[in-house]
N, C-alpha and C positions, 0 to 999 in steps of 0.2 A: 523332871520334864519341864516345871515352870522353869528354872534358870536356863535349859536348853532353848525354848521359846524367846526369853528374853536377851540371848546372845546373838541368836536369828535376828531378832527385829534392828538390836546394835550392827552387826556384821553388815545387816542388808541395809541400813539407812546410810551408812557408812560411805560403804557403793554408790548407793545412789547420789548422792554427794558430791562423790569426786567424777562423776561419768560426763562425758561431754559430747556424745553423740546420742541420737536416737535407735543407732543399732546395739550401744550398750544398754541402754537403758532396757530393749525389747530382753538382752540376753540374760539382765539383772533379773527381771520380772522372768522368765521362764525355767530358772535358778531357783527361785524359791516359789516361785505362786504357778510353775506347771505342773501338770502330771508327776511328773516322776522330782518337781521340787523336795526343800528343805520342808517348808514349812508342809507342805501335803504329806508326806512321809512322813511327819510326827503326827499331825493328823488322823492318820492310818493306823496308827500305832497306839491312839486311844483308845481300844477295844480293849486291849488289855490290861487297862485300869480299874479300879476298885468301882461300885455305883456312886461313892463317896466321891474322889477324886475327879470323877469324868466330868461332873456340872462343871467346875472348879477352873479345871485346864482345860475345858472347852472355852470358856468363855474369855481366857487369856490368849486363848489362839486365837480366837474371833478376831479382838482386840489389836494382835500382832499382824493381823493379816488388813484389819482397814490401816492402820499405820502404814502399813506399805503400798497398800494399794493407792492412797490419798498421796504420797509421797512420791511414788513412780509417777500418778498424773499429774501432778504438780511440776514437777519436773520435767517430763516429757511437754508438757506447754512450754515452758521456758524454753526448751531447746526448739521448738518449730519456732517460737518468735524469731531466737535469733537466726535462725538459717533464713527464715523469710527477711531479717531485715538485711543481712548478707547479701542475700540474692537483690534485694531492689538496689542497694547500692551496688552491686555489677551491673544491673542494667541501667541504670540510671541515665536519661536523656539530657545533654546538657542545651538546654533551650537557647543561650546564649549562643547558640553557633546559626550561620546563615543555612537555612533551607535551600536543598539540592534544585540549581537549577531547572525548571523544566522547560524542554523547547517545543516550540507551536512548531508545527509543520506547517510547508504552503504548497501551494498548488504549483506544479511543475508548469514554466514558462510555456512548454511544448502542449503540454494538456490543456493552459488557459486557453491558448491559440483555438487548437480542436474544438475548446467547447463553446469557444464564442462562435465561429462558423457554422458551429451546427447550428446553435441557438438563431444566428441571422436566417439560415437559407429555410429549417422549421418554420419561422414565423413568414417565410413566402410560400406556403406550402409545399416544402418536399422531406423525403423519406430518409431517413438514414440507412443506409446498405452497407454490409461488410462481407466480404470473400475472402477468398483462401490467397495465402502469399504463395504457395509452389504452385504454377501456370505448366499449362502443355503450350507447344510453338503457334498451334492454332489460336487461339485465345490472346495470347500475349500478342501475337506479331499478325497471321493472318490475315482474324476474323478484321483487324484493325485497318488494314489493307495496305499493311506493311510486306511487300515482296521479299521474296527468299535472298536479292540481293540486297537488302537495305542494309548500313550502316550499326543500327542498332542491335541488328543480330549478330556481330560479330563477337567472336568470343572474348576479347579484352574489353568491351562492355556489358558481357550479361554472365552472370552466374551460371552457367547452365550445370543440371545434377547429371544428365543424360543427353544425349543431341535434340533429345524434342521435349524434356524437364526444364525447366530452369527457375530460376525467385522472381517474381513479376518483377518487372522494370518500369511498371507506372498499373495504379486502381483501375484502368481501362477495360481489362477484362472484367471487372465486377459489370460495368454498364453493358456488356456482349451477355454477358449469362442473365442479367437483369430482361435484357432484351428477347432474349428466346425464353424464357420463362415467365413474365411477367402482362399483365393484360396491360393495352392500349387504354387511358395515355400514361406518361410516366413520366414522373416530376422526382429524381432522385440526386443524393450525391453520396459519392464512397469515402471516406476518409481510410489510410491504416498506410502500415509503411510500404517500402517497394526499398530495391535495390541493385547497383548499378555499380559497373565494377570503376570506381574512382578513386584514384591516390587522394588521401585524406590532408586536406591544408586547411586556409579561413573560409573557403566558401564551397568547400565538396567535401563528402563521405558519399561512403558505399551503402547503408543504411540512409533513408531519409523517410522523411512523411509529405505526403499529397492527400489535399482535395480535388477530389474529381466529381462534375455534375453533369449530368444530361436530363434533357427536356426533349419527351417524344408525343408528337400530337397533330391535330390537323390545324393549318393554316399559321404553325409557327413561321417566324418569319427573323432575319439577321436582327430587327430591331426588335423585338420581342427579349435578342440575347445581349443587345445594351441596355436595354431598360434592368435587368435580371442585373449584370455586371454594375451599371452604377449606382445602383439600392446598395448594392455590396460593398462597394468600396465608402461611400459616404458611411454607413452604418459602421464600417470596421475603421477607418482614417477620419470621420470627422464629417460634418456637413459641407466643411469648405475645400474638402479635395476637388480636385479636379481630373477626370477624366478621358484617358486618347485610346483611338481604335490606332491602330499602325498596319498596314497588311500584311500578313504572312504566309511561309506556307505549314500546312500536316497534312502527311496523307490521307487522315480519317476522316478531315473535315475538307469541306470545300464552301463557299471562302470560310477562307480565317486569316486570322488576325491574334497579334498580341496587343496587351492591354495596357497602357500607362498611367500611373496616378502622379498626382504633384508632388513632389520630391516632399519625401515630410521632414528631411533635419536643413531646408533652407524655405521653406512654404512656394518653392515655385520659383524662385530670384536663381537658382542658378548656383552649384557648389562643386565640392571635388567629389562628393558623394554621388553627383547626377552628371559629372562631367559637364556641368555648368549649362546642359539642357535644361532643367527645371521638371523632369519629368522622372521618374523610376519603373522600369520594367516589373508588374506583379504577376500576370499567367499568360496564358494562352487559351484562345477560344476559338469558338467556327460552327458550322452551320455542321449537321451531320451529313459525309462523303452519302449519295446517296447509295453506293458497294454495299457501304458497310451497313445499310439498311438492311439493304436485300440478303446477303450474309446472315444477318440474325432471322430473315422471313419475317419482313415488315415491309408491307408495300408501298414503294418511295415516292410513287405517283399520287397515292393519297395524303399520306404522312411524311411530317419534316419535323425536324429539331434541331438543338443548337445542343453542344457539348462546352466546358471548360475545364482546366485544371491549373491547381496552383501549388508550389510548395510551402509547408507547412511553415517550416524553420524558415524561409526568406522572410513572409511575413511577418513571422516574429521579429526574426532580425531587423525588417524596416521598424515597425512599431516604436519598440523599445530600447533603438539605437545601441544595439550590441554588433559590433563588428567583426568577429571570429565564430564561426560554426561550430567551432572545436570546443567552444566551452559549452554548449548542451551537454555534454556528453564524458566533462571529467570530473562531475562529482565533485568539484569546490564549491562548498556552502558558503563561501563568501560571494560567489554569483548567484547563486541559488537564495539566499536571503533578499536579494534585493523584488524578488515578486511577489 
């Protein structure tokens, strides 16, 4: 039984030796050091030895068995070394290469616009208001005291979902549902988009964005709505614009007026940009039609106001000297970089 022992531990160091993974090595060790091993099964088999002999070849099996044990761990270390050093050289990061760009994002031209507006008309105190973009005919055209013949209600200008549905065609109804829901006085302006059925070129789409404000209260007066309009325009073009009332007509208001500032890509001198007036068209303003008081149940003998409205995208456009509408709206980050 010793020389059986001592061919075990030769046989099994042997293996162990040539083994080059960690699943042989488990399979080596459960070959002879398991349950139903070599070495256990001689083991097992010392019962039927002499009282003589059993100190004897016990303690050579002992023997045989830390050899192997000491040899499979030894072993097994070396093999997780190398597979961990395997593995970092696959991952291995090579420093020497340039780090993945990352890009900043900016603030869309159309949103700066929006939020400088609000931020100016806030700091004169008024409210920010938003409504719903699907309008009923009342609301959109009506209450506005736009008649059942006006222009605008025709159907190659307005969206309509149903004959009395359609997408608002200007924030105007925010300031009609303001007005019947809101207590006396009111100092608001609606920003959000509107839409109008326009062949899309440099200076129309069918989607666009409007600010719209009204001022309802006692003893407002037309100059109350220039003073309000030229805060506005210096604050957003500069201190040394300059400002025109021009007269116009809307139906909603009575008077009104459109509003000029000084040409900002010639300061006033006169270009092809102002057709050499010295002046650029920005909104439309007017005192509130007194109808359309009464309409919302605001009593027009007491209470007056002034309303305006401007387009979003024009603004922009004068501001930051971009010339085509079309480029808000096609996603080249080589225009969109520049804000």
């Amino acid at each position: 039984m010793k020389e059986q022992l001592e061919n075990i531990k030769i046989k099994a160091l042997n293996e162990i030796e040539a083994s080059n993974t960690l699943r042989e090595i488990e399979d080596i060790r459960v070959k002879y050091l398991g349950k139903k091993g070599e070495l256990t099964a001689v083991l097992k088999s010392m019962k039927n030895l002499s009282k003589e002999e059993r100190p004897v070849i016990g303690q050579v099996a002992n023997e045989v068995r830390e050899v192997l044990e000491e040899n499979l761990k030894n072993k097994k270390s070396d093999l997780e070394k190398l597979e961990q050093d395997k593995k970092l050289l696959e991952e291995i990061i090579d420093i020497t290469l340039p780090a993945k760009k990352m890009t900043i994002g900016k603030m869309y031209p159309l949103d700066k616009t929006l939020e400088e507006l609000s931020n100016i008309f806030i700091g004169m105190g008024y409210e920010i208001v938003s409504g719903r973009e699907v309008e009923t005919g009342y609301y959109n055209f009506d209450a506005l005291n736009l008649g059942k013949e006006h222009p605008a209600r025709d159907e190659q200008d307005t969206f309509y979902i149903t004959n009395n549905i359609m997408l608002r065609t200007a924030t105007s109804p925010v300031q009609i549902h303001t007005m019947e829901s809101q207590s006396l006085p009111i100092r608001m302006i609606a920003p959000g988009k509107v839409y109008r059925s326009d062949e899309v070129d440099a200076t129309h789409s069918p989607v666009f964005h409007q600010v719209e404000g009204l001022v309802i209260d006692e003893n407002i007066t037309f100059g109350d709505l220039k003073g309000v309009l030229a805060e506005f325009a210096k604050k957003f073009f500069g201190d040394k614009v300059k400002v025109k009332f021009r007269p116009h007509y809307f139906p909603f208001t009575e008077p009104s007026a459109e509003v000029d500032v000084t040409c900002v890509m010639c300061g006033g001198v006169g270009c092809s940009i102002c057709k050499n007036e010295g002046f650029i068209e920005i909104l439309g303003c007017g005192m509130v039609h007194p109808r359309v008081l009464e309409m919302a149940g605001i009593d027009s003998t007491k209470y007056q106001g002034f309303a305006f409205g401007m387009g979003v995208e024009r603004l922009t456009m004068l501001k930051y000297n971009i010339n085509d509408l079309r480029l808000f709206y096609e996603n080249d980050i080589r225009f969109l970089e520049q804000f």
